[in-house]
PDB file of N, H, CA, C and O in Angstrom:
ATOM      1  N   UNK A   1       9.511   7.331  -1.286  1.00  0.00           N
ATOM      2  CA  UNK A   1       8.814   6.250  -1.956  1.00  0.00           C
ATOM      3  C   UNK A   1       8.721   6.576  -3.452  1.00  0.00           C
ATOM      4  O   UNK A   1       8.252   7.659  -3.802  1.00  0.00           O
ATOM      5  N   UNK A   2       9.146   5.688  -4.331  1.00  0.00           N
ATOM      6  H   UNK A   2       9.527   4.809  -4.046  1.00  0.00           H
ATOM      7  CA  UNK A   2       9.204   5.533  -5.639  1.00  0.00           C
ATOM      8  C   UNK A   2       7.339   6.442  -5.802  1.00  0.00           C
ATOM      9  O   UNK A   2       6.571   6.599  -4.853  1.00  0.00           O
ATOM     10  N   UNK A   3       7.100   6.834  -7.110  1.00  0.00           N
ATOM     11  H   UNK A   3       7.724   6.706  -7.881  1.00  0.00           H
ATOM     12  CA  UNK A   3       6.373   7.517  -7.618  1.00  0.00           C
ATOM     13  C   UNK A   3       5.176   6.366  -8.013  1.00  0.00           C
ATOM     14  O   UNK A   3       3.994   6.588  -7.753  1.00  0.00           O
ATOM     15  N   UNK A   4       5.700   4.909  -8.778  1.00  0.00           N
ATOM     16  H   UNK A   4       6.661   4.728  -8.990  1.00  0.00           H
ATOM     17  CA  UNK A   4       5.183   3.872  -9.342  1.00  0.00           C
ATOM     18  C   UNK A   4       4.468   2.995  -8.334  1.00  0.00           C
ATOM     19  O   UNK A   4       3.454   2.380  -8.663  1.00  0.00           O
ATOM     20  N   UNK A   5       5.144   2.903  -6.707  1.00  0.00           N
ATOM     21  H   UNK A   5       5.967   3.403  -6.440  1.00  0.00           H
ATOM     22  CA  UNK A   5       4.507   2.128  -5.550  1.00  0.00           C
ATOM     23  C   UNK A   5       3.573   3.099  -5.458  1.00  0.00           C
ATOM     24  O   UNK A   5       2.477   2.780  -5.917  1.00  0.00           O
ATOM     25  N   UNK A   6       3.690   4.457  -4.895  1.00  0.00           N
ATOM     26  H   UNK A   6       4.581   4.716  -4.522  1.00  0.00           H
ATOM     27  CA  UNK A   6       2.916   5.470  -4.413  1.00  0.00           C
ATOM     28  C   UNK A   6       1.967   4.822  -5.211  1.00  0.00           C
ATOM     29  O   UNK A   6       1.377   3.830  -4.784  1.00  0.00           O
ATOM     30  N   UNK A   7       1.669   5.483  -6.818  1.00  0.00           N
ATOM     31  H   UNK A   7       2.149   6.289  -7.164  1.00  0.00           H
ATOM     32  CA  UNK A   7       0.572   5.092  -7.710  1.00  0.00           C
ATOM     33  C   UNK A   7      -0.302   3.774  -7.782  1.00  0.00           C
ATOM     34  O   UNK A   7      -1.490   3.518  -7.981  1.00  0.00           O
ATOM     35  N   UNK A   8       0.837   3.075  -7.528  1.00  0.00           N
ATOM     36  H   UNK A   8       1.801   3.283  -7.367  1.00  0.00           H
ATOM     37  CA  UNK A   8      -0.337   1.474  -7.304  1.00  0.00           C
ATOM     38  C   UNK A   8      -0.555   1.300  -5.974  1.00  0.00           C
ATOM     39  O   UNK A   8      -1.597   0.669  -5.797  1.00  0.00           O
ATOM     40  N   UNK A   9      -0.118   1.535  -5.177  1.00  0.00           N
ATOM     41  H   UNK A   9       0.729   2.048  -5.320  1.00  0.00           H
ATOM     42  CA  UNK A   9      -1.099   1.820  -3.744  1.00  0.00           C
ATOM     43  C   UNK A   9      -2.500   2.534  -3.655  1.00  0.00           C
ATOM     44  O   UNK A   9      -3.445   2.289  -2.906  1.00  0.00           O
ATOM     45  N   UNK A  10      -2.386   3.308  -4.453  1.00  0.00           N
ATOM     46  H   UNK A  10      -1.618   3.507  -5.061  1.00  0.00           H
ATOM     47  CA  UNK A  10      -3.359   4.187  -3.977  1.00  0.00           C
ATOM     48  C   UNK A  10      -4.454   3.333  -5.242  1.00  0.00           C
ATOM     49  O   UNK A  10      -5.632   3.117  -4.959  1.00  0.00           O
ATOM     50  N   UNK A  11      -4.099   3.081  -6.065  1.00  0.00           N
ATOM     51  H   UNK A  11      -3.141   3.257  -6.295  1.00  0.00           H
ATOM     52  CA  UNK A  11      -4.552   2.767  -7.117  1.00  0.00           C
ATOM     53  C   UNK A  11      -5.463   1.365  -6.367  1.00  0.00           C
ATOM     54  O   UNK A  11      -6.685   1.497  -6.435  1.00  0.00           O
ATOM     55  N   UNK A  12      -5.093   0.426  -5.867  1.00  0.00           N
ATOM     56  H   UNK A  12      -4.100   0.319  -5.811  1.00  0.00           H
ATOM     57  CA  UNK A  12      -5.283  -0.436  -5.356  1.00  0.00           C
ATOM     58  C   UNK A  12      -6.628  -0.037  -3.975  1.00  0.00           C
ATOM     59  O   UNK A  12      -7.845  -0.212  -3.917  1.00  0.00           O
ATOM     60  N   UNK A  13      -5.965   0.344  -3.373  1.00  0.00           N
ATOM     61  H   UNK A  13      -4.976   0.486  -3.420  1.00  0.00           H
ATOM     62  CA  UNK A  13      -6.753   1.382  -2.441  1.00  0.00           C
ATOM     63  C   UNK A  13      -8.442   1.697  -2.791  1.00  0.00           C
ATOM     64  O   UNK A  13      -9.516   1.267  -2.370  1.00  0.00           O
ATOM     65  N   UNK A  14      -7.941   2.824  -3.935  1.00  0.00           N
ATOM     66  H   UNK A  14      -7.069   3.173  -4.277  1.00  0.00           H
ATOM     67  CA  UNK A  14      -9.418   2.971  -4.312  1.00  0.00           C
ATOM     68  C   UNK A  14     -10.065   2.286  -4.632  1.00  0.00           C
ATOM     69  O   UNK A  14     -11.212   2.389  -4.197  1.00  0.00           O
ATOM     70  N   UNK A  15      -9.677   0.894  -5.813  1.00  0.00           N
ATOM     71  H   UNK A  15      -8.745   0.811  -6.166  1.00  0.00           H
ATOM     72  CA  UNK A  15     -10.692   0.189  -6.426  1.00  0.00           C
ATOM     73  C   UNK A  15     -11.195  -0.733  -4.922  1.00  0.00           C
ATOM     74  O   UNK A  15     -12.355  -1.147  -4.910  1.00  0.00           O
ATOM     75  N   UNK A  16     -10.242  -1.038  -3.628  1.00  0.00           N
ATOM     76  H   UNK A  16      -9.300  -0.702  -3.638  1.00  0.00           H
ATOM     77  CA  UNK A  16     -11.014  -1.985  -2.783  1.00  0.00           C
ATOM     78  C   UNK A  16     -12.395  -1.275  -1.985  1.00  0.00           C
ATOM     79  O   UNK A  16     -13.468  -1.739  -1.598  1.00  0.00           O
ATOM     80  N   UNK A  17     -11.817  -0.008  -1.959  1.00  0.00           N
ATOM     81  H   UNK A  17     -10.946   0.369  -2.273  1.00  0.00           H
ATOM     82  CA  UNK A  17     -12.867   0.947  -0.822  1.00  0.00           C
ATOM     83  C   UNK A  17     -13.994   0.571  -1.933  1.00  0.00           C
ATOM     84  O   UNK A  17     -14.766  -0.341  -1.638  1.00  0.00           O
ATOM     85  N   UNK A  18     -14.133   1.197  -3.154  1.00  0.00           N
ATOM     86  H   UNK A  18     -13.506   1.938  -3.394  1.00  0.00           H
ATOM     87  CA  UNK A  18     -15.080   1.361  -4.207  1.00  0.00           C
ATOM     88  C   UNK A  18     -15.607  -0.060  -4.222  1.00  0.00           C
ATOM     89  O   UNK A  18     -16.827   0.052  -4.341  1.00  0.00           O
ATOM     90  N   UNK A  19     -15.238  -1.506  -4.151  1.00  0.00           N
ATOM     91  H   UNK A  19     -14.246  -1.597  -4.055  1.00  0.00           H
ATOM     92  CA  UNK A  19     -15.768  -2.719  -4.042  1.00  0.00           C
ATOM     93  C   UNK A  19     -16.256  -3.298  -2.734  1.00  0.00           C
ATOM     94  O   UNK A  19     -16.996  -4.280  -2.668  1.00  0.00           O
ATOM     95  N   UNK A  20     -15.725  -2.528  -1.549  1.00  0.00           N
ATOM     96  H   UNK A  20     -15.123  -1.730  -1.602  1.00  0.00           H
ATOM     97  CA  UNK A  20     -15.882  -3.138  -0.275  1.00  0.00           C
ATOM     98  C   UNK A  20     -16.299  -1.667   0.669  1.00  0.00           C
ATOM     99  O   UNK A  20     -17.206  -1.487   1.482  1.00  0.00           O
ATOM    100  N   UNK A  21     -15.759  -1.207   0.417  1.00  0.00           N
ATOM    101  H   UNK A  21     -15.023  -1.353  -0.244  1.00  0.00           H
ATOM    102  CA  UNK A  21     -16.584   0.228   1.325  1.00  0.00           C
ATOM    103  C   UNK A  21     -14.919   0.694   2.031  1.00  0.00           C
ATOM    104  O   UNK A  21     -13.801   0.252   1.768  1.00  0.00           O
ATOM    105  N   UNK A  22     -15.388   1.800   3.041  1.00  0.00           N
ATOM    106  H   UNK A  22     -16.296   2.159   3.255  1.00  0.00           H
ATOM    107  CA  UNK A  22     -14.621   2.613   3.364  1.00  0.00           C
ATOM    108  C   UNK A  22     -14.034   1.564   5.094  1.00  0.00           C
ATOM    109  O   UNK A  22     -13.447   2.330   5.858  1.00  0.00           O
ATOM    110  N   UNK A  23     -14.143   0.118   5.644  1.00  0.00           N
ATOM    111  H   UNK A  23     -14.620  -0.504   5.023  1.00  0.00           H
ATOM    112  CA  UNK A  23     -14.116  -0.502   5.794  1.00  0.00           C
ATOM    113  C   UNK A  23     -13.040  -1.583   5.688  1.00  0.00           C
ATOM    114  O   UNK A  23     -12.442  -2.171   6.589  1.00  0.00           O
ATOM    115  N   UNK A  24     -12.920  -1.727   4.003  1.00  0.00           N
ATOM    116  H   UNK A  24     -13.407  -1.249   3.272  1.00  0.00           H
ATOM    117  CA  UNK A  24     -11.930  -2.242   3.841  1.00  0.00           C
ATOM    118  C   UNK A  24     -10.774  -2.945   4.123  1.00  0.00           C
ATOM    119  O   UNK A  24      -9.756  -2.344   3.779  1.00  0.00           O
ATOM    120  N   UNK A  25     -10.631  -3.843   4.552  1.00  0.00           N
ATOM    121  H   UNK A  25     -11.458  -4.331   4.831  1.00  0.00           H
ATOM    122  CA  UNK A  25      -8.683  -4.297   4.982  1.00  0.00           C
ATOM    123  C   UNK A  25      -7.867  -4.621   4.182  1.00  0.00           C
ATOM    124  O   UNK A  25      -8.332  -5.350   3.305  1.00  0.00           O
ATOM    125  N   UNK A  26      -6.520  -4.330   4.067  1.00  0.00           N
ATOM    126  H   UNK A  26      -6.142  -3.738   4.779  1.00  0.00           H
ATOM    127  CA  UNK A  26      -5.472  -4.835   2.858  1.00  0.00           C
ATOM    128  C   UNK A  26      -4.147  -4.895   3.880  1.00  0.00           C
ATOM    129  O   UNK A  26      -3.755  -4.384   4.929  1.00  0.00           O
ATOM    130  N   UNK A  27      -3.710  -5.889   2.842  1.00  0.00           N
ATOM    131  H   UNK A  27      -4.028  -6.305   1.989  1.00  0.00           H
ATOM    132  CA  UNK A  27      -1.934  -5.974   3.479  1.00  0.00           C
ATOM    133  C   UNK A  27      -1.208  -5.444   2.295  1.00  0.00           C
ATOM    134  O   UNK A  27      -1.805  -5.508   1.220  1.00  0.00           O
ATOM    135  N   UNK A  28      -0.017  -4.931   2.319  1.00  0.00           N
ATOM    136  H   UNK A  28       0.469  -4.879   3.192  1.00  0.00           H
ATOM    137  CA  UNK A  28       0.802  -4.776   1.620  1.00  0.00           C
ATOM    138  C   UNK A  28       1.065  -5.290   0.439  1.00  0.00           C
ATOM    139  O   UNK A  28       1.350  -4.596  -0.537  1.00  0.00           O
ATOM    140  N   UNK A  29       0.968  -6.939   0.424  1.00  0.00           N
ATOM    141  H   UNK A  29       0.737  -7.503   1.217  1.00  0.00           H
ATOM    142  CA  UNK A  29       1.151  -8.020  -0.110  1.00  0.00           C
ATOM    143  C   UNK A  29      -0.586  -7.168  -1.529  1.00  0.00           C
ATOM    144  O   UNK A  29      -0.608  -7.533  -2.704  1.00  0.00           O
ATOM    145  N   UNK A  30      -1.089  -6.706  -1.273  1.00  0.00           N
ATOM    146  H   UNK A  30      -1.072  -6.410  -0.318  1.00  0.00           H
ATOM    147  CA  UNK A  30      -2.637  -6.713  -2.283  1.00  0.00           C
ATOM    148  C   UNK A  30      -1.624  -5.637  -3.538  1.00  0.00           C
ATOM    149  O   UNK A  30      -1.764  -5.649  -4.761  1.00  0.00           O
ATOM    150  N   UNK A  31      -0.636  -4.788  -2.723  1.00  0.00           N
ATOM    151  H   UNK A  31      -0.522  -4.778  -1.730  1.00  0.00           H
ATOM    152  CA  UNK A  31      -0.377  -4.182  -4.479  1.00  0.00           C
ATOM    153  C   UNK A  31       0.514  -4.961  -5.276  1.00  0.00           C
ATOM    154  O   UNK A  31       1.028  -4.442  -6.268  1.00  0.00           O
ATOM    155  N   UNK A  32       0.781  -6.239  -4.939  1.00  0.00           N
ATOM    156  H   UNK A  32       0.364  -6.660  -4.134  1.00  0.00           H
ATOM    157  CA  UNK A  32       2.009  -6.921  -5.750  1.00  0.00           C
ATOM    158  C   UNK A  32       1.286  -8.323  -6.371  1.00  0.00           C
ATOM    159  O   UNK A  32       0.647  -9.140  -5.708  1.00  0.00           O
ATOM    160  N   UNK A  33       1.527  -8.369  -7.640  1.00  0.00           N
ATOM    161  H   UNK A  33       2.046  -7.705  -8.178  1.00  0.00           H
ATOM    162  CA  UNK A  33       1.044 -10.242  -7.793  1.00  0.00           C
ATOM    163  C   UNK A  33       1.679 -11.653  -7.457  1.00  0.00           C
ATOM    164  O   UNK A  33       2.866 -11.928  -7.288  1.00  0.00           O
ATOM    165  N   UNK A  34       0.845 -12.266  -7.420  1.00  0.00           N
ATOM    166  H   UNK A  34      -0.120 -12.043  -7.558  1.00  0.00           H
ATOM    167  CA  UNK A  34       1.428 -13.429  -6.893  1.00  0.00           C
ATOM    168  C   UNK A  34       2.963 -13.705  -7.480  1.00  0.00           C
ATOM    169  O   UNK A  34       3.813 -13.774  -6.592  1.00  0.00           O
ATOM    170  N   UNK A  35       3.390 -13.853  -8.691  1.00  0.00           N
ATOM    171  H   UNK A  35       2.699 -13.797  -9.412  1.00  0.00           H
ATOM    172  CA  UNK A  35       4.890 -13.692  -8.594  1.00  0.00           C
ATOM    173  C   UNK A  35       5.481 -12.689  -8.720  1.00  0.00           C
ATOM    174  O   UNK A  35       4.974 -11.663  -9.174  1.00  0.00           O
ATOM    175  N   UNK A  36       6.859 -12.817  -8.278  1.00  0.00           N
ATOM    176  H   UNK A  36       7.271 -13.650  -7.910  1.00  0.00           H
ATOM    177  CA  UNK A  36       7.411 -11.589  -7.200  1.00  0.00           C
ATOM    178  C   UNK A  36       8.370 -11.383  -8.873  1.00  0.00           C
ATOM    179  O   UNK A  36       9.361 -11.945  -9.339  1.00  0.00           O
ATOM    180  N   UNK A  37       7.447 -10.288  -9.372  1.00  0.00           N
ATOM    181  H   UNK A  37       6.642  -9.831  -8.994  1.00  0.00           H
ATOM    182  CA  UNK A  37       7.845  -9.313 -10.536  1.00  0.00           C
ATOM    183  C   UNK A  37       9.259  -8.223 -10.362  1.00  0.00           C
ATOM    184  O   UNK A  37      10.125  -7.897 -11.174  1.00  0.00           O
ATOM    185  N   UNK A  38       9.048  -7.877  -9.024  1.00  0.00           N
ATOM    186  H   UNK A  38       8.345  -8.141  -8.364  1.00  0.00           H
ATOM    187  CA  UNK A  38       9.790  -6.592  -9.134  1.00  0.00           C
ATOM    188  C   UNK A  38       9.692  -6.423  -7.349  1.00  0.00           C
ATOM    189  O   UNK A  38       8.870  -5.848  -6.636  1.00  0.00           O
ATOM    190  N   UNK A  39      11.313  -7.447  -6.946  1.00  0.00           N
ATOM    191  H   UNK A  39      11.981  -7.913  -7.525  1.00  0.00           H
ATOM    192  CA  UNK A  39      11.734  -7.770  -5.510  1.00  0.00           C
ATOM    193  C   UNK A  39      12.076  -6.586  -5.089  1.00  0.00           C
ATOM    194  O   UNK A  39      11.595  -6.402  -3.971  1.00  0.00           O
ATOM    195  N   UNK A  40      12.750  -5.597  -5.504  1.00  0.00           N
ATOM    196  H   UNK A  40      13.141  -5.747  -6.413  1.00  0.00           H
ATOM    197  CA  UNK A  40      13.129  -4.151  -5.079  1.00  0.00           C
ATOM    198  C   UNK A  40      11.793  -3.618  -4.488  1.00  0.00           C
ATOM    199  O   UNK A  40      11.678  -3.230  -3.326  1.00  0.00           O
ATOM    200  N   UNK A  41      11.097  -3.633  -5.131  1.00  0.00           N
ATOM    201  H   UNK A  41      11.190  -3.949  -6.076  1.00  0.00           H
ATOM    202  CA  UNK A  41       9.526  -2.724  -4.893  1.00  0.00           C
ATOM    203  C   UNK A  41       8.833  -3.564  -3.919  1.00  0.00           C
ATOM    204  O   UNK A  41       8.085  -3.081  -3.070  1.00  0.00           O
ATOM    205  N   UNK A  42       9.016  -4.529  -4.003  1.00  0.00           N
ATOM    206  H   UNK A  42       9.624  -4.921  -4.693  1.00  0.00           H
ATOM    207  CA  UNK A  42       8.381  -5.116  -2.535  1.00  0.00           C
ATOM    208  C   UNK A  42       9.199  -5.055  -1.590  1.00  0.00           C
ATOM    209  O   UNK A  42       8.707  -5.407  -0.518  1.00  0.00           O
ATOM    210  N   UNK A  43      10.258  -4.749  -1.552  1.00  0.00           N
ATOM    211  H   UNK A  43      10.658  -4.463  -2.423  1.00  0.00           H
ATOM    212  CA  UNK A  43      10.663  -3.863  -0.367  1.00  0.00           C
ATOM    213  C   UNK A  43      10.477  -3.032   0.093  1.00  0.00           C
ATOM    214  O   UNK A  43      10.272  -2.854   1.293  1.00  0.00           O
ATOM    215  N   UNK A  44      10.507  -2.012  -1.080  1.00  0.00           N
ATOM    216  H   UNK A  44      10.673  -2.157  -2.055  1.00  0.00           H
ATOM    217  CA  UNK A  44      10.510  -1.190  -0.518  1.00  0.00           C
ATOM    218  C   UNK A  44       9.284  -0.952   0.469  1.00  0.00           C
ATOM    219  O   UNK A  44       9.434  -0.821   1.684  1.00  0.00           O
ATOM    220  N   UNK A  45       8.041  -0.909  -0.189  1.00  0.00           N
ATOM    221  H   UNK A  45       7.919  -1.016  -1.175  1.00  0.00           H
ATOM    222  CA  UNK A  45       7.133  -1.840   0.204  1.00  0.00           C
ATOM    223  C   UNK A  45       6.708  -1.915   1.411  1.00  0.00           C
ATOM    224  O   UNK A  45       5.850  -1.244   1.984  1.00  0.00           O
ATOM    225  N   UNK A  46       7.732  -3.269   1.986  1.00  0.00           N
ATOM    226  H   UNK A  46       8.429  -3.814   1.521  1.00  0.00           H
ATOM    227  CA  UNK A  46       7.415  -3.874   3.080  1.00  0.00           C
ATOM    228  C   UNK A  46       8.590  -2.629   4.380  1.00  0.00           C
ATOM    229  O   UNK A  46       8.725  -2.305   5.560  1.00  0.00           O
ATOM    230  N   UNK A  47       9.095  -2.418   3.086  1.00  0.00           N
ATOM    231  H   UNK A  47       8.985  -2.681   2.128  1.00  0.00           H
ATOM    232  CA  UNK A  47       9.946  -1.394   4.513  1.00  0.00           C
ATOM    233  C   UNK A  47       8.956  -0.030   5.155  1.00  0.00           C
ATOM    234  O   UNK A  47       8.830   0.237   6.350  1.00  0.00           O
ATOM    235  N   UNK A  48       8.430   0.585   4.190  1.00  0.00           N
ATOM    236  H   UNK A  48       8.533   0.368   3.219  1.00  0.00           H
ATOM    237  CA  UNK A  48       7.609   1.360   4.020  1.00  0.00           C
ATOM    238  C   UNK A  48       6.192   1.129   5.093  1.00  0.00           C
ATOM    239  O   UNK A  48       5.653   2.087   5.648  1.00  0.00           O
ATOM    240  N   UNK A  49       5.655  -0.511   5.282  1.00  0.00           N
ATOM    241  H   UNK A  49       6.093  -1.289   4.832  1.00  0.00           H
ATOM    242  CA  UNK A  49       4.890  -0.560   5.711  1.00  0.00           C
ATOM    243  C   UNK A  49       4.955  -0.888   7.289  1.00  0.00           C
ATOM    244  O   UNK A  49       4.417  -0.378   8.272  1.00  0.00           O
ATOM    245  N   UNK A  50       6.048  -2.201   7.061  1.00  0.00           N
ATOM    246  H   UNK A  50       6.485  -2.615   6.263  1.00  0.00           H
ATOM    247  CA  UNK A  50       6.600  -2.600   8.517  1.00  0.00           C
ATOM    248  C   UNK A  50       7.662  -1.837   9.278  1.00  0.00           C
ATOM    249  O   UNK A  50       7.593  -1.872  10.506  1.00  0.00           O
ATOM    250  N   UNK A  51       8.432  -1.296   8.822  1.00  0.00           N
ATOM    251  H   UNK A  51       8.488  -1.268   7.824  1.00  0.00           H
ATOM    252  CA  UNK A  51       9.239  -0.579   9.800  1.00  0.00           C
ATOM    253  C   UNK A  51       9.175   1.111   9.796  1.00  0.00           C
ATOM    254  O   UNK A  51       9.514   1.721  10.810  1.00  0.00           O
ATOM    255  N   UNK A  52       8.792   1.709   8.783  1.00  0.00           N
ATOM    256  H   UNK A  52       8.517   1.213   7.959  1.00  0.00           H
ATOM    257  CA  UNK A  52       8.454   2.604   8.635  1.00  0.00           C
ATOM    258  C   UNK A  52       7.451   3.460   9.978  1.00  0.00           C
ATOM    259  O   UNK A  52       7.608   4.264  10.898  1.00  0.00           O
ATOM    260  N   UNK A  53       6.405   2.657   9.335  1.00  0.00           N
ATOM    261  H   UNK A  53       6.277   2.004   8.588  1.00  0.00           H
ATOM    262  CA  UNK A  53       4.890   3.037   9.885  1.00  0.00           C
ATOM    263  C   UNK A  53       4.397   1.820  11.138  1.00  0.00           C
ATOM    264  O   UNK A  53       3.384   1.909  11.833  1.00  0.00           O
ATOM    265  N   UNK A  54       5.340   0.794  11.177  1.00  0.00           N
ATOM    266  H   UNK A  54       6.163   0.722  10.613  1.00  0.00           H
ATOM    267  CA  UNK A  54       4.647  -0.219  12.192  1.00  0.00           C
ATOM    268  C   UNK A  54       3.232  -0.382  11.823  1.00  0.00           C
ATOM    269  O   UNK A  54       2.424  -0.298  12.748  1.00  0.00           O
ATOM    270  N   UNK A  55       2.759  -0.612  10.560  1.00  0.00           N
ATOM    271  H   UNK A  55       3.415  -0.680   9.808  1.00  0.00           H
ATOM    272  CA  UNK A  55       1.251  -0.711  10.695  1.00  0.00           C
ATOM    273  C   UNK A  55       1.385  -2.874  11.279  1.00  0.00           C
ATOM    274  O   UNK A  55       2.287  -3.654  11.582  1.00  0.00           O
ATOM    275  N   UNK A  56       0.068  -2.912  11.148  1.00  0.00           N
ATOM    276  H   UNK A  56      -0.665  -2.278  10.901  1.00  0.00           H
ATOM    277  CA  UNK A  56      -0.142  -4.349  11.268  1.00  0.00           C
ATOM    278  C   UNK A  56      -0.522  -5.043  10.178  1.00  0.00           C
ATOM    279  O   UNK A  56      -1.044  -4.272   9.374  1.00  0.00           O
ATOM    280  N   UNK A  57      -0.496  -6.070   9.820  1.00  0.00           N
ATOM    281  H   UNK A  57      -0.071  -6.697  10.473  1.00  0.00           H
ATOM    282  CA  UNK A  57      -0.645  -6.891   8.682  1.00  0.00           C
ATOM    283  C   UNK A  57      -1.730  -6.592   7.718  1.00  0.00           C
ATOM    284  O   UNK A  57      -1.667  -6.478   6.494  1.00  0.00           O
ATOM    285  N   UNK A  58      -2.890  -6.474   8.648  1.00  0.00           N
ATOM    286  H   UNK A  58      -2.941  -6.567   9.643  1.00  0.00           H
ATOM    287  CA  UNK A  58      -4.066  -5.569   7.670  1.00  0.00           C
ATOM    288  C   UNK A  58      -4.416  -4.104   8.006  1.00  0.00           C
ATOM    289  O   UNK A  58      -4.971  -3.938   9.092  1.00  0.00           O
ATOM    290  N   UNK A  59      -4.301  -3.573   7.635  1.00  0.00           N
ATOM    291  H   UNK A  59      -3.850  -3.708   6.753  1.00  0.00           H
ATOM    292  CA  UNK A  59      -5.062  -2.442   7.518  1.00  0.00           C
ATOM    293  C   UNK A  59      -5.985  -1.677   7.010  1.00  0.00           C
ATOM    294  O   UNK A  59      -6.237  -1.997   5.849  1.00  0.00           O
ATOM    295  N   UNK A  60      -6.831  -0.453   7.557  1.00  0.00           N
ATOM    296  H   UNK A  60      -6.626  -0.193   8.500  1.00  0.00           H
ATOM    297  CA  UNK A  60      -7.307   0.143   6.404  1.00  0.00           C
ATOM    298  C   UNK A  60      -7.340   0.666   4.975  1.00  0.00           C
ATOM    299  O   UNK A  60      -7.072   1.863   5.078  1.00  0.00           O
ATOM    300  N   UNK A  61      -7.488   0.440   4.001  1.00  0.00           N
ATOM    301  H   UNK A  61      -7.706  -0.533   3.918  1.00  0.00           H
ATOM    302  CA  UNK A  61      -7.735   0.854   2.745  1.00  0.00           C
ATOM    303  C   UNK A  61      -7.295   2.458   3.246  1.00  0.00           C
ATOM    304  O   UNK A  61      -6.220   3.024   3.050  1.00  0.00           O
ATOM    305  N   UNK A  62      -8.632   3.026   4.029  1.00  0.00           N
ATOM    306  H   UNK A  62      -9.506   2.567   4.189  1.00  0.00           H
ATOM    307  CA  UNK A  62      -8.386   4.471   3.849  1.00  0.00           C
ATOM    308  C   UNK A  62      -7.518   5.130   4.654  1.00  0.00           C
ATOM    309  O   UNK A  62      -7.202   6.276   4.334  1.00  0.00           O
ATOM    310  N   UNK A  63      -6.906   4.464   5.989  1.00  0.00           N
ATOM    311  H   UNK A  63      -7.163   3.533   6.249  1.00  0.00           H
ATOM    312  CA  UNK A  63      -5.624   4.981   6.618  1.00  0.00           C
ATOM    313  C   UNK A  63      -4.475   4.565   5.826  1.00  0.00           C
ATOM    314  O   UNK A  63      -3.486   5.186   6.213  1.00  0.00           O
ATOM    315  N   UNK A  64      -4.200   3.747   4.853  1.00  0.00           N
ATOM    316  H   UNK A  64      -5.004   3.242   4.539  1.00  0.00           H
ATOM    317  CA  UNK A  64      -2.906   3.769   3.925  1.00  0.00           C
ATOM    318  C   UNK A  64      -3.149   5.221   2.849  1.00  0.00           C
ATOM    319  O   UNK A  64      -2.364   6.125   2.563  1.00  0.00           O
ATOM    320  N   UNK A  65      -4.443   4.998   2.469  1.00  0.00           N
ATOM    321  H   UNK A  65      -5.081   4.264   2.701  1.00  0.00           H
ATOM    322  CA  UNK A  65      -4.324   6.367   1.493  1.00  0.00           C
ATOM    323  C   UNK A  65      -4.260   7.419   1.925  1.00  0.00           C
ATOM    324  O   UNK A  65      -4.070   8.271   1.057  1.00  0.00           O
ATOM    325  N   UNK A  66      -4.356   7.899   3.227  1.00  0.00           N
ATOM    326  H   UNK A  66      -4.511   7.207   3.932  1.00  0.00           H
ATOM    327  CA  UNK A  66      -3.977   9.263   4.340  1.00  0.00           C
ATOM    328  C   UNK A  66      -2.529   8.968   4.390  1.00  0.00           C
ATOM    329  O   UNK A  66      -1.755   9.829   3.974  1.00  0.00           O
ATOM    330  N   UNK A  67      -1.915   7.458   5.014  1.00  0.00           N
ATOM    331  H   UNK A  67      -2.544   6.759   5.352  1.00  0.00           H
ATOM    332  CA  UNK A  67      -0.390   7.778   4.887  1.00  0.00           C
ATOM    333  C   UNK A  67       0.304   7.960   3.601  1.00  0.00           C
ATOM    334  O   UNK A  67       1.534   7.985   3.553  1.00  0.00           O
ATOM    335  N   UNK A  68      -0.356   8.074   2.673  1.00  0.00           N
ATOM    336  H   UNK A  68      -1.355   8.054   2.712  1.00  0.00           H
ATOM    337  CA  UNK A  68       0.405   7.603   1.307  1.00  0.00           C
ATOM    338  C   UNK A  68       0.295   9.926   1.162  1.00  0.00           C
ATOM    339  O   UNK A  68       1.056  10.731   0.626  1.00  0.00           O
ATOM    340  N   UNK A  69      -0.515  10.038   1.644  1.00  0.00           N
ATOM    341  H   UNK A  69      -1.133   9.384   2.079  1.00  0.00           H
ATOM    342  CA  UNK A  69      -0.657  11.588   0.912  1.00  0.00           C
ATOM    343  C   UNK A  69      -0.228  12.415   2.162  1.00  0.00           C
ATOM    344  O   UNK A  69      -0.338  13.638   2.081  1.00  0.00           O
ATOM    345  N   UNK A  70       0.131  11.999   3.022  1.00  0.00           N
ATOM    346  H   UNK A  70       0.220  11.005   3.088  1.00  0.00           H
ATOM    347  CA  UNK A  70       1.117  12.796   3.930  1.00  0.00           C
ATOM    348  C   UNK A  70       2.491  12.290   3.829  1.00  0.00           C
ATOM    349  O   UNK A  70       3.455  12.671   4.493  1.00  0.00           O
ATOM    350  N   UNK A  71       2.462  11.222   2.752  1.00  0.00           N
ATOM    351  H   UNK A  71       1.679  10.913   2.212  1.00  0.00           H
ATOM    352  CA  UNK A  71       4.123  10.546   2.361  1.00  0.00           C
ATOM    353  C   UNK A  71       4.523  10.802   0.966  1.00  0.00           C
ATOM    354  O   UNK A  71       4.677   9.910   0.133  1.00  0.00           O
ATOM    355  N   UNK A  72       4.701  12.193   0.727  1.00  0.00           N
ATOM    356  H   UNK A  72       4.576  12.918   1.404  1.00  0.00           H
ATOM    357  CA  UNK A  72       4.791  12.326  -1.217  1.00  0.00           C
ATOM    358  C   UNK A  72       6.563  12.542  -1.959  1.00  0.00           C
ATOM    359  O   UNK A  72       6.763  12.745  -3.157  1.00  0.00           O
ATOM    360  N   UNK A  73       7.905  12.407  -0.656  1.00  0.00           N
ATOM    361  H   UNK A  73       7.742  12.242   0.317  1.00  0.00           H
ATOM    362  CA  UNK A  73       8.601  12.357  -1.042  1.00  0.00           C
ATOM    363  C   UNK A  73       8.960  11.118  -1.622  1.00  0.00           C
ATOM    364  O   UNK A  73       8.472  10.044  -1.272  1.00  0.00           O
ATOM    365  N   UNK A  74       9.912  11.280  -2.611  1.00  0.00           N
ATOM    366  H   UNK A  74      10.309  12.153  -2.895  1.00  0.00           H
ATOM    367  CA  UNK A  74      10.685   9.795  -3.458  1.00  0.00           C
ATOM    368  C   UNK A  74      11.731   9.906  -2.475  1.00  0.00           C
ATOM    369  O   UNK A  74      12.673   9.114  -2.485  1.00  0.00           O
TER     370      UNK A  74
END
């Protein structure tokens, strides 16, 4: 995983836990803005999330930031 997704994942991550608690749900779709800036990275992304890891559409805030730091290769 690119260095720049890693960073705004997690980045994303923290500010929701810190606004919503440890609780939290996010989809994939929360580190990207509404227009699709940078289609590579939402792949990767979505590969990362859906086929990778099989998570489900929402997930925890704080089980993405556990997979993100047991996932530190590019």
């Amino acid at each position: 995983m690119q260095k720049i997704l890693r960073d705004k994942i997690l980045e994303v991550c923290d500010k929701k836990i810190a606004e919503k608690g440890d609780q939290v749900g996010i989809s994939f779709y929360a580190f990207f803005k509404n227009k699709n800036e940078n289609p590579e990275l939402l792949m990767e992304a979505a590969q990362w999330w859906i086929m990778t890891h099989k998570l489900d559409h929402f997930e925890k805030a704080v089980k993405i930031k556990r997979l993100i730091h047991g996932n530190t290769t590019q």
